[in-house]
C-alpha positions as CSV (number, residue, x, y, z in Angstrom):
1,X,-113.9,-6.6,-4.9
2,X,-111.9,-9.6,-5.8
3,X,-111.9,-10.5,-9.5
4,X,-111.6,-13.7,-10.3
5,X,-110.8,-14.5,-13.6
6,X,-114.0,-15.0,-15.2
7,X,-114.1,-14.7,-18.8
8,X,-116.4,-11.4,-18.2
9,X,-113.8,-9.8,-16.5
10,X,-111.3,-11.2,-18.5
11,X,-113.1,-9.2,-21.9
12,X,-111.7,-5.6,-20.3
13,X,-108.0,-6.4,-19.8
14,X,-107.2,-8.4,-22.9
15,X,-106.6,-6.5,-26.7
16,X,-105.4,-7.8,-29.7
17,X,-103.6,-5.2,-31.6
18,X,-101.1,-5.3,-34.5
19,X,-97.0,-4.2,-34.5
20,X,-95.8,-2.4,-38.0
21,X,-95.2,-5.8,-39.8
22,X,-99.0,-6.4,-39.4
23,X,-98.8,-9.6,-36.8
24,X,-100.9,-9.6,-34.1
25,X,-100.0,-8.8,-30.9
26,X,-102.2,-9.6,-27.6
27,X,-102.0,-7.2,-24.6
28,X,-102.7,-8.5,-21.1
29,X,-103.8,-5.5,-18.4
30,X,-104.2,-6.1,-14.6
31,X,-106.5,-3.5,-12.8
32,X,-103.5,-2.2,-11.1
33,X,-101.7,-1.4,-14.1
34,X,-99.0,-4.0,-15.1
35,X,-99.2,-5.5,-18.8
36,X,-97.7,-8.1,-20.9
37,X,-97.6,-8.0,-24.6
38,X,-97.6,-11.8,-26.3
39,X,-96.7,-11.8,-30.4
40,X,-98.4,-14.3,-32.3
41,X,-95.2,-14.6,-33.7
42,X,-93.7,-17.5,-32.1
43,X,-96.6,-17.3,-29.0
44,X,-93.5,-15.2,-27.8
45,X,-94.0,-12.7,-24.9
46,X,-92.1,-9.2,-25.4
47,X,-92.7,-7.3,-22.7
48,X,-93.8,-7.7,-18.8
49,X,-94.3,-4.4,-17.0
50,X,-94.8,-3.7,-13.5
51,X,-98.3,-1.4,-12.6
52,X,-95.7,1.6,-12.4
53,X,-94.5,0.6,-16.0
54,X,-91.1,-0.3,-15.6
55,X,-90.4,-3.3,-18.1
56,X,-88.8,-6.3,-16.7
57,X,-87.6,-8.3,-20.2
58,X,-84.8,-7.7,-22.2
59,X,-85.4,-7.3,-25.4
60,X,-82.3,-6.2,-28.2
61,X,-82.3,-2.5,-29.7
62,X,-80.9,-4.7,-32.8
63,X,-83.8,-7.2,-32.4
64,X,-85.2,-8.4,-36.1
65,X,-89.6,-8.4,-35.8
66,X,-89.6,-9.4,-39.3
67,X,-90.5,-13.2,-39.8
68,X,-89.0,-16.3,-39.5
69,X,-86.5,-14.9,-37.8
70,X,-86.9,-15.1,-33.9
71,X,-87.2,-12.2,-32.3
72,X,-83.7,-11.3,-29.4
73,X,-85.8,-10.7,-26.0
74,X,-88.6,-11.7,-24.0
75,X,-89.4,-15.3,-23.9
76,X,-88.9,-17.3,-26.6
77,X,-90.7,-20.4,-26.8
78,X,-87.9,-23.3,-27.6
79,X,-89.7,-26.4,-29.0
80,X,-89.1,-29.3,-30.1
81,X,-85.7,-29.4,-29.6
82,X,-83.7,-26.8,-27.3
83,X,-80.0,-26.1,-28.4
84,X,-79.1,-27.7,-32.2
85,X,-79.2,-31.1,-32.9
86,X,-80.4,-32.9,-36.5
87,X,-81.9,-30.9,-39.4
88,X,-83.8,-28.5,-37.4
89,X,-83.0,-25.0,-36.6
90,X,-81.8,-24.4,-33.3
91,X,-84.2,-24.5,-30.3
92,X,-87.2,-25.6,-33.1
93,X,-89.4,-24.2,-35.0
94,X,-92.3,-22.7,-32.6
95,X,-90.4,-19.9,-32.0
96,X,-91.1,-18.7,-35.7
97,X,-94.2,-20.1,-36.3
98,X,-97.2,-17.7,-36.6
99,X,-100.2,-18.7,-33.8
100,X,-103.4,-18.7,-33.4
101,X,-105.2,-17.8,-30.4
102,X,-107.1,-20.7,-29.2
103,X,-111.1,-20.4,-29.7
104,X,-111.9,-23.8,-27.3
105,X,-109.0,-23.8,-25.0
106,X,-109.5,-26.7,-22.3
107,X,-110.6,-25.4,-19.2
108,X,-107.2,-25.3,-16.9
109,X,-107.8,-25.5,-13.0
110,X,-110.0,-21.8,-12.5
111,X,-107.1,-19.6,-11.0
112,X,-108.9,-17.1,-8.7
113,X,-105.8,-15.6,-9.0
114,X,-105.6,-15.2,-12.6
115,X,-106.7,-11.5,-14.0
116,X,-106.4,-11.7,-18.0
117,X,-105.1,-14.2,-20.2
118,X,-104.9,-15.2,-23.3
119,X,-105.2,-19.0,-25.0
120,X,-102.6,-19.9,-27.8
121,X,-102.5,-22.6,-30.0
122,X,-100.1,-24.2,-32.9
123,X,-100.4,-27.1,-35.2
124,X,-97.7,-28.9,-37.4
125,X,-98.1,-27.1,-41.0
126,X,-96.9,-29.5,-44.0
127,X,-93.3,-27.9,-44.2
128,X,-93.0,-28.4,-40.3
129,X,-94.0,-32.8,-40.6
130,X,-91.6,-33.2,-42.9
131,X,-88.2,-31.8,-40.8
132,X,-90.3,-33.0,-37.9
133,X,-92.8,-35.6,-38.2
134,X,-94.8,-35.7,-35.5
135,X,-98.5,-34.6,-35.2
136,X,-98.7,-32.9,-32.1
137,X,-101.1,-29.7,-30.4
138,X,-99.4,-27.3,-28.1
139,X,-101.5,-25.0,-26.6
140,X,-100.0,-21.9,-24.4
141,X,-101.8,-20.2,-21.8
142,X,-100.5,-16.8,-20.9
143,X,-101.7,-15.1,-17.8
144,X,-101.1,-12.0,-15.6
145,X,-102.5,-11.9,-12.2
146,X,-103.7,-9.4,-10.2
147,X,-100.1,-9.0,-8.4
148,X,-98.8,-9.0,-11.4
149,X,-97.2,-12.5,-11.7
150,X,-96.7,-13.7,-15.2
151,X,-97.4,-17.2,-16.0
152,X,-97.5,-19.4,-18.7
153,X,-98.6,-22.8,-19.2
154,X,-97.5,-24.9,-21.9
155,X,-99.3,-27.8,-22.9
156,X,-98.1,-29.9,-25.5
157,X,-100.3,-33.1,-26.8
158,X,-99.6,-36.4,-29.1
159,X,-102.1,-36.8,-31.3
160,X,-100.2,-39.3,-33.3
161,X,-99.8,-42.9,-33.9
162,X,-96.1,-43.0,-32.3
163,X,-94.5,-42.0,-29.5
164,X,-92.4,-38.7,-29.9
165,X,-89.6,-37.5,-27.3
166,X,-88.7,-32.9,-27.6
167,X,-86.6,-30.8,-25.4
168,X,-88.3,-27.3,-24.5
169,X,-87.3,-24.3,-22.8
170,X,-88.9,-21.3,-21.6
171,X,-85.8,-18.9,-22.9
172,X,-86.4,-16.0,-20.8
173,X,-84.3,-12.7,-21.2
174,X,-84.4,-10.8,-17.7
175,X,-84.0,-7.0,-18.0
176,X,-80.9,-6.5,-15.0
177,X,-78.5,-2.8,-14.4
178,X,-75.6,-4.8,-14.6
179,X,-74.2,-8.8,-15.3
180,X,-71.8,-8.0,-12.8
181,X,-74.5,-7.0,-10.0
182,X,-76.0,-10.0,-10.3
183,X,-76.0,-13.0,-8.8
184,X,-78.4,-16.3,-9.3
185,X,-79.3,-18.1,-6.3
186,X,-81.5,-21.7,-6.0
187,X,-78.5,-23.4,-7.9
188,X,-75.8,-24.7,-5.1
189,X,-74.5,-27.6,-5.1
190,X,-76.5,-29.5,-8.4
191,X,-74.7,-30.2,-11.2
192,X,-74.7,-28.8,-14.8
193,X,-73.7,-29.3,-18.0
194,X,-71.1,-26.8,-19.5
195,X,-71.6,-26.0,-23.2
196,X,-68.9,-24.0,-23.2
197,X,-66.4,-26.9,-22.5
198,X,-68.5,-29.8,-24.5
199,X,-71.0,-30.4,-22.3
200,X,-68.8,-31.6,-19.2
201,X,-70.3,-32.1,-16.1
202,X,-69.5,-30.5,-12.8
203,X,-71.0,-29.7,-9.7
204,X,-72.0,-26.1,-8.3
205,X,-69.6,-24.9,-5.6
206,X,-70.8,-21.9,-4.7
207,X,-73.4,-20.3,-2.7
208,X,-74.9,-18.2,-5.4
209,X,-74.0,-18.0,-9.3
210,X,-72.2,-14.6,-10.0
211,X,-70.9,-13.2,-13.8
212,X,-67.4,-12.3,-14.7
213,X,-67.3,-13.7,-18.5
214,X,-69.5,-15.8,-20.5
215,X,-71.8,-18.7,-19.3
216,X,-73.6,-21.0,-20.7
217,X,-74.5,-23.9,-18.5
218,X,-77.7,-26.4,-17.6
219,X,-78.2,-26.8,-14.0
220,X,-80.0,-30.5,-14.3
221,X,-83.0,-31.8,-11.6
222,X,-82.4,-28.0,-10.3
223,X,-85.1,-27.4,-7.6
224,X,-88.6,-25.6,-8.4
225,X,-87.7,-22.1,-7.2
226,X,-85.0,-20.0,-8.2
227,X,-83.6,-16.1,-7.7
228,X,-82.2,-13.9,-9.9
229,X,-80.8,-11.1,-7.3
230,X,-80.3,-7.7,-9.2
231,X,-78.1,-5.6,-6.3
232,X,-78.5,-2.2,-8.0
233,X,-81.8,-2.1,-9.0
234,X,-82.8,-3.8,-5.6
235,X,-85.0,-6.4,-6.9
236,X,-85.5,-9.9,-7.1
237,X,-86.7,-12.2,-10.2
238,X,-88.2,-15.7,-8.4
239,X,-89.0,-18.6,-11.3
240,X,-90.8,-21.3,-10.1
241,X,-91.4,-24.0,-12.4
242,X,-93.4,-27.5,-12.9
243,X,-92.5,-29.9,-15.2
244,X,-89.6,-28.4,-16.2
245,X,-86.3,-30.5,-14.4
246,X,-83.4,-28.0,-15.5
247,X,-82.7,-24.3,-15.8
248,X,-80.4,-23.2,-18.3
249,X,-78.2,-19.8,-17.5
250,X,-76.8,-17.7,-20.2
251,X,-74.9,-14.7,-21.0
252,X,-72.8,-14.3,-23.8
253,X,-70.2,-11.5,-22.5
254,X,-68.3,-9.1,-25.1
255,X,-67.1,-11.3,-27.4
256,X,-70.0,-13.2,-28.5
257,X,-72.4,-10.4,-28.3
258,X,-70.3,-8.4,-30.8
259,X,-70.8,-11.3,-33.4
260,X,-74.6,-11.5,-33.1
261,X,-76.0,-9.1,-35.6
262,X,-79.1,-8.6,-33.2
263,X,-77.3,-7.8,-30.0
264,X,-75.6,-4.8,-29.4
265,X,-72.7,-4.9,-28.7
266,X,-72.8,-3.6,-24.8
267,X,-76.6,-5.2,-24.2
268,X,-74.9,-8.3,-22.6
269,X,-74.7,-6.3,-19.4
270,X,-78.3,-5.4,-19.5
271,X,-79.6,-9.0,-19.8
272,X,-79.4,-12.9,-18.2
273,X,-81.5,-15.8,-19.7
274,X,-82.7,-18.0,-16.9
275,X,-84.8,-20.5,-18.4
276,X,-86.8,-23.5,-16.8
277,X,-86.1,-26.6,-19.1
278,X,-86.1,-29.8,-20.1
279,X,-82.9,-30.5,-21.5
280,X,-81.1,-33.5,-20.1
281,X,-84.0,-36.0,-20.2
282,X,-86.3,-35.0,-23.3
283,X,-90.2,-35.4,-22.5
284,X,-91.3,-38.5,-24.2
285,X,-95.3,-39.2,-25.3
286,X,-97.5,-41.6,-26.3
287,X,-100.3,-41.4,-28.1
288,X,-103.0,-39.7,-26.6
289,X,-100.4,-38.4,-24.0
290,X,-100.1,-34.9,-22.7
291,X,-97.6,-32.8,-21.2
292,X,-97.6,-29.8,-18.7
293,X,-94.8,-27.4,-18.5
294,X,-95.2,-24.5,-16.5
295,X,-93.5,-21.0,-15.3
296,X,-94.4,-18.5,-13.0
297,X,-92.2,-14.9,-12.8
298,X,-92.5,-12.3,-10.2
299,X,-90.6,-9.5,-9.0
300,X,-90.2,-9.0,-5.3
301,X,-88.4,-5.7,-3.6
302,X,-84.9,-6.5,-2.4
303,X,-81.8,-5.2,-0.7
């Protein structure tokens, strides 16, 4: 029988439970097994598992749940502003902001595909229109299919009088065996920005991305698919992306990861962030204007 996803079926496979701090958490089921977990906390996912359980985000064994501190894993939601720039924390505020799941969500183009999901939604509070003040609604779909694709649509209205411009990122924490095993591929020959030596510009020589220190890099007008090749777990991440013009890579190797109180130490080599973005050329609308950003993750058998 194929299940569409009908808002009967989707009843089942989507429950709202709460972690030990007491925010609440959404769970997303498939009928073959594989889950993803979405915190209201930041409309952050924390965990994507295949129908045979195995979890496929990194998420910190130092990672802080306690609010408003974003939590090191998953995806993190960066918006309005990815990296730091002005007054506002870096990569925004919607990260830390608590959500509310979204009683009237719009109705999105009916998936067949789609087997739960789960509508979020966030508003500028008071504090948040006066570090940033723009009136805006951005509602987050979360979905898991019945192959078990995750995807998330980001939506992200103007309901002001004047035009506002944001960066976002989807900052996505892949769970790998080993940096060094791994090698990104969808990336040759576009440029990218390297943060690591002020944002110069160069151009991607090689056929695949590989890791033998830190990175920290935005691949700009990168194409809609990319791969995220883990040799010794033989598997494959594919991101496709719409909306989104850049991916961001990012590892932070030994030396950073021992100065960030919630990273152990050694978990660099457990974890890449490959993020669909919009860095380069932030998303500017006008009143009345909306904006669609959207990702799609699966995980494919490899050699």
């Amino acid at each position: 029988m194929n299940h569409s996803g009908t808002e009967s079926d989707n009843k089942g496979l989507v429950e709202v439970t709460k972690d030990k701090n007491g925010i609440q958490q959404v769970v997303l089921r498939n009928h073959r097994g594989a889950s993803a977990r979405v915190s209201l906390h930041g409309g952050q996912v924390l965990s994507w598992k295949t129908e045979r359980g195995e979890e496929l985000l990194f998420t910190s064994s130092k990672a802080i749940f306690s609010p408003p501190k974003a939590v090191r894993g998953g995806i993190p939601i960066c918006f309005p502003q990815f990296g730091q720039r002005g007054s506002l924390e870096q990569h925004g505020f919607a990260r830390n902001k608590m959500w509310v799941i979204d009683q009237n969500p719009p109705p999105l183009p009916s998936d067949s595909n789609s087997n739960a999901h789960i509508d979020l939604l966030l508003k500028p509070s008071e504090d948040d229109l006066k570090l940033w003040p723009h009136s805006f609604e951005f509602r987050l779909r979360v979905s898991l299919a019945v192959d078990g694709y995750l995807t998330m649509i980001s939506r992200i209205r103007n309901v002001n009088s004047k035009h506002f411009s944001f960066s976002f990122a989807y900052h996505t924490y892949f769970s790998i065996s080993d940096i060094s095993e791994v090698r990104v591929e969808g990336l040759e020959t576009h440029d990218y920005l390297d943060n690591l030596c002020q944002k110069e510009r160069f151009t991607e020589q090689g056929d695949a991305l590989t890791f033998e220190s830190e990175v920290d890099r935005v691949y700009l007008d990168s194409s809609n698919i990319i791969a995220v090749l883990d040799h010794e777990k033989k598997r494959t991440f594919v991101i496709r992306k719409e909306g989104l013009a850049d991916v961001v890579v990012w590892n932070p190797w030994e030396k950073k990861s021992k100065s960030m109180v919630d990273l152990g130490d050694e978990e660099y080599k457990q974890m890449v962030c490959v993020d669909a973005a919009a860095v380069e050329k932030p998303i500017t609308l006008k009143p009345g204007e909306e904006w669609t950003g959207r990702l799609e993750l699966s995980v494919v058998p490899s050699t």
